[in-house]
C-alpha positions in Angstrom: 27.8 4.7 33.9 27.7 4.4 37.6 29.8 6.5 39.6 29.7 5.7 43.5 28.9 8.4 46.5 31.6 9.0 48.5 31.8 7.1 51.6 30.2 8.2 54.5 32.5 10.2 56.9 34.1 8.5 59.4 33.8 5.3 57.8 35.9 2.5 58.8 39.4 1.6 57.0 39.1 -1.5 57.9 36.1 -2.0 56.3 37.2 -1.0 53.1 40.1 -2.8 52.2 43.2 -5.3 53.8 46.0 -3.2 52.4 48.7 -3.0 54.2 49.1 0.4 55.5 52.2 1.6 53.2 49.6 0.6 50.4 47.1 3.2 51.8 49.3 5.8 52.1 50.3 5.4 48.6 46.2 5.6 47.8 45.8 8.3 49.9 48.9 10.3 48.7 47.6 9.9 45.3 44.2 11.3 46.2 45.5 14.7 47.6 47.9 15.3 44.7 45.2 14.5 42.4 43.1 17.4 44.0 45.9 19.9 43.9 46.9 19.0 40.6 42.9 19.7 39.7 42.8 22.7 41.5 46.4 23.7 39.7 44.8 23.0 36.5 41.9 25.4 36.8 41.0 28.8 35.0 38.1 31.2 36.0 36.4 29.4 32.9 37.1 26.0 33.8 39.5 22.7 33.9 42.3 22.6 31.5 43.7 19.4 29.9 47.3 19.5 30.8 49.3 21.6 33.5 51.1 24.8 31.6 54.0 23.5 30.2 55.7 24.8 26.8 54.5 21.9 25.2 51.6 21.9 26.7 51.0 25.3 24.9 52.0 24.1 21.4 50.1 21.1 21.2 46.7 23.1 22.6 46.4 21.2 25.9 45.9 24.2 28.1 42.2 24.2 26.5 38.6 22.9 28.0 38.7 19.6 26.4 34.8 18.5 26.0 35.8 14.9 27.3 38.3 15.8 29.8 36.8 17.9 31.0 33.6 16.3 31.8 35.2 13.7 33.0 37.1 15.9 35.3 33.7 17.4 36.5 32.6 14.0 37.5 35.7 14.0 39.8 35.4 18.4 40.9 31.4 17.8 41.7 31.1 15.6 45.0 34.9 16.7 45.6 33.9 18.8 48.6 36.9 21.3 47.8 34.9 25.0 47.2 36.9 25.7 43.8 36.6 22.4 41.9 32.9 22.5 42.6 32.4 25.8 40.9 35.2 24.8 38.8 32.8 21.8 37.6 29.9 24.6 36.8 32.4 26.6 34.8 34.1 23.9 32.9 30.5 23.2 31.5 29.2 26.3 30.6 32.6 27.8 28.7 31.8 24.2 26.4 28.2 24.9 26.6 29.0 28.6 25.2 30.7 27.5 22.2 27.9 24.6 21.5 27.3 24.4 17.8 24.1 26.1 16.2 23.6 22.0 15.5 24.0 21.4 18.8 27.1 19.4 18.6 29.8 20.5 21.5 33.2 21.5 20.5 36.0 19.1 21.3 37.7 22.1 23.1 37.3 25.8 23.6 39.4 28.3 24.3 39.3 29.3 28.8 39.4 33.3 27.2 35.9 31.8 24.8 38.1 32.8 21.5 38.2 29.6 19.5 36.1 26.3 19.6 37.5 23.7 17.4 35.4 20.6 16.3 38.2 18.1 15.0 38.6 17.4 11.1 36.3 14.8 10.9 34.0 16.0 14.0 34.2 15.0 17.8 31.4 12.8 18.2 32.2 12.2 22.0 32.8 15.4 23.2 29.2 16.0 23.2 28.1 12.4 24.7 30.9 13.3 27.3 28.9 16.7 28.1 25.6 15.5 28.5 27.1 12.8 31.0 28.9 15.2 33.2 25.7 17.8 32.8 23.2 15.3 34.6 25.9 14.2 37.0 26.1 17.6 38.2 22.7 17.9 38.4 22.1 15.1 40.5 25.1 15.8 42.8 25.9 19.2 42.6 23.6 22.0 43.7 22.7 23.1 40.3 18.8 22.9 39.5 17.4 20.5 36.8 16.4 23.8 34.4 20.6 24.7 34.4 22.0 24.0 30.5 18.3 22.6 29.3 18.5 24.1 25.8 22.0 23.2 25.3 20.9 19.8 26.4 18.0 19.4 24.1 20.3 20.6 21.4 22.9 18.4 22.1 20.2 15.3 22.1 19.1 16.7 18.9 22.5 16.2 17.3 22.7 13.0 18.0 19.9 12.1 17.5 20.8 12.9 13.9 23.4 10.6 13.8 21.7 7.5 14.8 20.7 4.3 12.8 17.1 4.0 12.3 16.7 0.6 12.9 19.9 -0.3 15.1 19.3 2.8 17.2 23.5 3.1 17.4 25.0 6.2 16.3 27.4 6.6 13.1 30.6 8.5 12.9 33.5 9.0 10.5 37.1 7.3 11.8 39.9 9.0 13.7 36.2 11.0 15.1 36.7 10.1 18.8 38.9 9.7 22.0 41.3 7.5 19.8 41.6 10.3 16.9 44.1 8.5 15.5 42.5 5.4 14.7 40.7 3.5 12.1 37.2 3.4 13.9 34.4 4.1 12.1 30.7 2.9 11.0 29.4 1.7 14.5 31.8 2.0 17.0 32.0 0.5 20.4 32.9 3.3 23.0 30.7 6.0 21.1 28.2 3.6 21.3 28.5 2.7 25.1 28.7 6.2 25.8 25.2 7.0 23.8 23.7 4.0 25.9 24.7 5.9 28.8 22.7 8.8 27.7 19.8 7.3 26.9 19.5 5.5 29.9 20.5 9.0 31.9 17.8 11.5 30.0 15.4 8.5 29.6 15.3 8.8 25.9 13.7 6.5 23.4 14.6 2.8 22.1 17.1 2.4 24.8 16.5 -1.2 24.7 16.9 -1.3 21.0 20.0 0.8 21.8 21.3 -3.0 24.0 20.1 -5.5 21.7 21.3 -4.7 18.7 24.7 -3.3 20.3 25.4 -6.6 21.7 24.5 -8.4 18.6 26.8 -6.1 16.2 29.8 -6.0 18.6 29.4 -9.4 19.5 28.6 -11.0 16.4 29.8 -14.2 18.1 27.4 -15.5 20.3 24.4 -17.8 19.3 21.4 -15.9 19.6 20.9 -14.6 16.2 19.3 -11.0 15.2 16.1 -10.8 13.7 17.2 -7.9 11.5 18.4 -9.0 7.9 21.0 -6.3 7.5 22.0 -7.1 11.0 22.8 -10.9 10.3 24.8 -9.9 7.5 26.9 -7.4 9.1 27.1 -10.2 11.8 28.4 -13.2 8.6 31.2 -10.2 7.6 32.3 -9.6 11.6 32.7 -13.3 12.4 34.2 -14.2 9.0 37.9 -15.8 9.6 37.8 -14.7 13.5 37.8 -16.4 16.5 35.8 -15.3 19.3 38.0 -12.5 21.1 36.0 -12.6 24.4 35.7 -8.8 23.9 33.4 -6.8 22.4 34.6 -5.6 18.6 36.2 -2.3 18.8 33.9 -1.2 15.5 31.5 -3.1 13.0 31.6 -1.2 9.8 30.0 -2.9 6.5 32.4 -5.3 5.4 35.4 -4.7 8.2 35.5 -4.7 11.9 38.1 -3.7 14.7 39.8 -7.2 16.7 42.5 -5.1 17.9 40.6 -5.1 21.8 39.5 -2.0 22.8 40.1 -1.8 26.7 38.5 1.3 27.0 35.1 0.3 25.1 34.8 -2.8 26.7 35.3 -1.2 29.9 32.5 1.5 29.1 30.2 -1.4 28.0 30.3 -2.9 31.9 29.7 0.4 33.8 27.2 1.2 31.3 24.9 -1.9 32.1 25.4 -3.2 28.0 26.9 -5.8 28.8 25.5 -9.0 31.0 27.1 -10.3 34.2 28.7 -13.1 31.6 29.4 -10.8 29.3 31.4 -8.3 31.9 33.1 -11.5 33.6 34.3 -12.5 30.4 35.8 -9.1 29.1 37.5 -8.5 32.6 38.8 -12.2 32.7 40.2 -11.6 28.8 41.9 -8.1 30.1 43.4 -9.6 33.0 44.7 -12.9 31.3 46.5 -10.1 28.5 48.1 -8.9 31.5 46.9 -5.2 29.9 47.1 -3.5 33.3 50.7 -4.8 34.7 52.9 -3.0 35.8 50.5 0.2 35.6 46.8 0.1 34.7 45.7 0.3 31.4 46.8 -0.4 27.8 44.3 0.3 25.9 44.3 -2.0 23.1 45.3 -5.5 23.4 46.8 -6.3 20.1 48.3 -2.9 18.4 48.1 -2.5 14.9 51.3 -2.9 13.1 52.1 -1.1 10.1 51.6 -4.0 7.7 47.7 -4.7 9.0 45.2 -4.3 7.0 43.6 -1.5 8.8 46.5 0.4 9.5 46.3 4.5 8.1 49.2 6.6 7.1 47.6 9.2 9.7 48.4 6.8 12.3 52.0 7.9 11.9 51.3 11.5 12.9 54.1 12.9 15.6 54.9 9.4 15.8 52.5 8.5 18.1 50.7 5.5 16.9 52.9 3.5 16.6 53.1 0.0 18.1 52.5 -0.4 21.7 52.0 3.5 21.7 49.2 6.5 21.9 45.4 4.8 21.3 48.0 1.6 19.7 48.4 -0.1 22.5 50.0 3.0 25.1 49.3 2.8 29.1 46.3 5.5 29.6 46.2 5.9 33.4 43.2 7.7 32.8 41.3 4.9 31.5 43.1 2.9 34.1 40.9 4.4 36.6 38.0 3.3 34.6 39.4 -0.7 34.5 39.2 -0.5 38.6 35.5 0.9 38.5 34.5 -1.9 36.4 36.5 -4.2 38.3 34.6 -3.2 41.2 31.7 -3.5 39.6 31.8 -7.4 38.6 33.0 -8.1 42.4 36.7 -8.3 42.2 37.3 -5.6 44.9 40.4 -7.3 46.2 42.2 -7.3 42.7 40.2 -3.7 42.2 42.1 -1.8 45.4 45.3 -3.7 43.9 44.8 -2.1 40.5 44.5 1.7 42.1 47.2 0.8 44.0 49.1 0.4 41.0 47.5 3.3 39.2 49.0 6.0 42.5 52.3 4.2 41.4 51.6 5.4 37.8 50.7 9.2 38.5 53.5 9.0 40.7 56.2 8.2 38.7 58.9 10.7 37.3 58.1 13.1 40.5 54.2 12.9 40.5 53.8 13.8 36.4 50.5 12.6 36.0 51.7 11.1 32.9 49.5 11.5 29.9 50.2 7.9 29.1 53.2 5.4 28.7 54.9 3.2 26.1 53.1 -0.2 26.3 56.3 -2.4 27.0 59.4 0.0 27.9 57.4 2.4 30.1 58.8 5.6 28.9 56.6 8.2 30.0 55.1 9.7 26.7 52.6 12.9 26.2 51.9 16.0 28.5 52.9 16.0 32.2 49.7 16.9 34.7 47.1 15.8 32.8 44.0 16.5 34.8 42.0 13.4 34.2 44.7 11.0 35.2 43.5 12.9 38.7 40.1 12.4 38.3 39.4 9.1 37.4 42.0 7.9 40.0 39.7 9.9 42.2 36.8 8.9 40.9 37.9 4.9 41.2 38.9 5.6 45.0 35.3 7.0 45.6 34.1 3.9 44.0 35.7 1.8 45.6 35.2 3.0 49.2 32.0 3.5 48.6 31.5 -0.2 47.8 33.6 -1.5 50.6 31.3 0.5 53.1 28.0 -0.6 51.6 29.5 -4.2 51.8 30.0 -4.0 55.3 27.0 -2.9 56.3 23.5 -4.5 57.2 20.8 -4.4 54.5 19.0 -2.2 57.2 21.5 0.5 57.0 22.8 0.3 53.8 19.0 1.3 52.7 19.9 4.8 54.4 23.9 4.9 53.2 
C-alpha cells in the first residue's frame, strides 16, 4: 500500500489540480480540521477512535483501536505537527504493550494500559494494521529500524500461523475483521490484501504465491486456470450460478463465496499492487458505474445483504446496524472514502480523484464538521460516533496523495528523480 510524500513546499497550486478556488478552500478547510480533530483526539498514550462523547464512552470508542489507529499514524507521521508525530510513536507502543504472548495485537487497548480486548472471534486485522503503520513510521518518521522488532517478529509469527500452506493466504473465522458484523470467513479479500501488503513491506516469503493464487481464488472468473487441484475446485464452487462481478469476491470459503462487492477490499487490492492495471481499471470502472461514491464517497458494499439472502446472520441485526444500506451493509464510510481517491489516483483518474476528496471535505463537513463515522447508504442520515479520527486521516492521507502526484506530474523526469 503506497502512501505518497507530501508535496514539496512551495509547490505550485496550479500544478496540482484545476479546481476552482471555492473547491480548494473546501480541501483545504477539511485538511486543518482534520489535524485539529487528530490533535483533539489524542491521549499521552496515543490516538483515540472517536472524540469524547457519552456515547462515545458506552460503546468503547475512546480506546486505541489497533486499525484506527494505525491508520491514523499513517496520517500523524509525515504530519509535521510536533504532537501527532509523537502521538504516532505512542499510539504504537500502548498496542504494542498489550501484544498477545502469541503475538497477535489487540483490537483495542485501553489509553490508562487496563484492558486489551481481542474481539469474540479474534481481530485478525488489527495486527496486519500494526505492522503496516510500524514500517511506515520507520521509513518516515525518525524512529530507528530496531524500534518494536520483537513485537514485530511476534506479530509475523502469528500470522504466519494462520496461513494456507499451499495458497499462502491467511484464514480467519467470520464477523473477525473491520466488517465485524459480517459473514466473511475462510479466505477473505481485505485480510488478504492487507497480508500482501506485509509481505511485500517486511520482505517475507512466497509473496508471489501470496498474488497468484489470491487472484485466482477471488477471481475465480477469468481464464487462466490454477494449477492447484483444490484451487480449481474452490474456483467450480465460486463461479457456480454467478456472473462475473467485475470485482474481486469479498471471501472464497469452501462451498460459498461473498458477491455482495466489497469496496473496501477491492480498493486494498489496487494500492496493494494485487491487482493488474486491467484488473484495477476494471474494479474502479464497476465502483463508479454503481455510483457507490455519490453524493459522498464510499459505500462500502455494492449490493447489501437483505435479510432473506442466503448469507445473512442473525448477528447482523445487532444495535440495528446491519441492516440494509447500513454499517459494513452497504453504509457511507468516509474513512474508506479516502482510500477510493488514493486508488483513484493511482489508476490515473486524478481529475475524477480531486472531485472525489472534494466530495469527501463535504462529508466530514456535514452536520457542523462531525466527522461522521459513517452514513445511511440512500437517506444520508448521519449514523455512528461524531469525530471519528480516521475520517481525518485518510482524508489527509488522500490530499497528500494526491498533491504529491500532481507535482511529480508536472515535473521533468530530471527533477522528479530528486522530488
Amino acid at each position: 500500500m503506497k502512501i505518497a510524500r507530501s508535496a514539496p513546499a512551495g509547490a505550485d497550486r496550479r500544478t496540482m489540480t484545476h479546481l476552482d478556488p471555492d473547491t480548494l478552500a473546501r480541501i483545504d478547510a477539511c485538511a486543518q480540521a482534520s489535524l485539529r480533530l487528530l490533535e483533539d483526539n489524542l491521549t499521552p498514550h496515543g490516538i483515540l477512535a472517536a472524540s469524547r462523547t457519552e456515547a462515545a464512552v458506552a460503546r468503547r470508542y475512546t480506546r486505541i483501536f489497533g486499525r484506527d489507529a494505525a491508520i491514523c499514524v499513517m496520517a500523524m507521521c509525515g504530519s509535521g505537527v510536533p504532537a501527532l508525530e509523537r502521538g504516532a510513536v505512542d499510539s504504537l507502543n500502548a498496542l504494542a504493550a498489550q501484544q498477545a504472548a502469541n503475538g497477535q495485537i489487540p483490537k483495542y487497548v485501553d489509553p490508562e494500559g487496563k484492558d486489551a480486548d481481542f474481539w469474540y472471534l479474534g481481530c485478525i486485522d488489527a495486527t496486519l494494521w500494526w505492522l503496516i503503520a510500524v514500517d511506515h513510521v520507520r521509513q518516515h518518521g525518525n524512529v530507528g529500524a530496531t524500534h518494536w522488532q520483537r513485537e514485530v517478529d511476534l506479530a509475523i509469527g502469528w500470522l504466519l500461523a494462520q496461513e494456507h500452506q499451499h495458497f499462502r493466504l491467511l484464514q480467519q473465522n467470520e464477523a473477525s475483521d473491520w466488517a465485524d458484523i459480517m459473514p466473511r470467513s475462510g479466505y477473505v479479500l481485505y485480510t488478504n490484501a492487507l497480508w500482501f501488503d506485509v509481505k511485500q513491506r517486511y520482505a517475507l516469503a512466497h509473496a508471489d504465491a501470496t498474488q497468484h493464487h489470491f487472484n485466482h481464488l477471488f477471481n475465480p472468473f477469468q481464464e487462466d486456470l490454477p494449477e492447484y487441484h483444490r484451487a480449481r475446485l474452490l474456483r467450480h464452487y465460486a463461479r457456480r450460478g454467478r456472473r462475473n462481478p467485475g470485482l474481486y469476491l469479498s471471501f472464497v470459503n469452501l462451498s460459498f463465496v461473498g458477491d455482495e462487492g466489497d469496496v473496501f477490499g477491492n480498493v486494498l487490492a489496487i494500492q496493494s499492487g494485487l491487482a493488474d492495471a486491467a484488473m484495477a481499471q476494471r474494479i474502479v470502472q464497476t465502483i463508479d458505474e454503481a455510483h457507490a461514491d455519490a453524493p459522498w464517497p464510499v459505500r462500502v458494499v455494492l449490493h447489501p445483504f437483505t435479510q432473506q439472502h442466503r448469507l445473512w446472520r442473525a448477528y447482523m441485526e445487532r444495535h440495528q446496524q446491519n441492516l440494509v444500506h447500513q454499517y459494513h451493509n452497504g453504509g457511507i464510510w468516509p474513512f474508506v472514502g479516502g482510500y477510493w481517491v488514493m486508488a483513484l489516483a493511482q489508476v490515473g483518474q486524478h481529475d475524477k480523484a480531486w472531485a472525489a476528496l472534494a466530495r469527501l471535505a463535504e462529508a466530514n463537513a456535514a452536520h457542523d464538521w462531525r466527522f461522521t463515522e459513517w452514513f445511511h447508504g440512500q437517506t444520508l442520515a448521519p449514523m455512528g460516533m461524531a469525530g471519528q479520527s480516521w475520517n481525518a486521516a485518510t482524508f489527509l492521507l488522500a490530499r497528500r496523495a494526491l498533491e504529491a502526484n500532481a507535482v511529480n506530474r508536472a515535473l521533468p523526469p530530471a527533477l522528479l528523480a530528486r522530488a
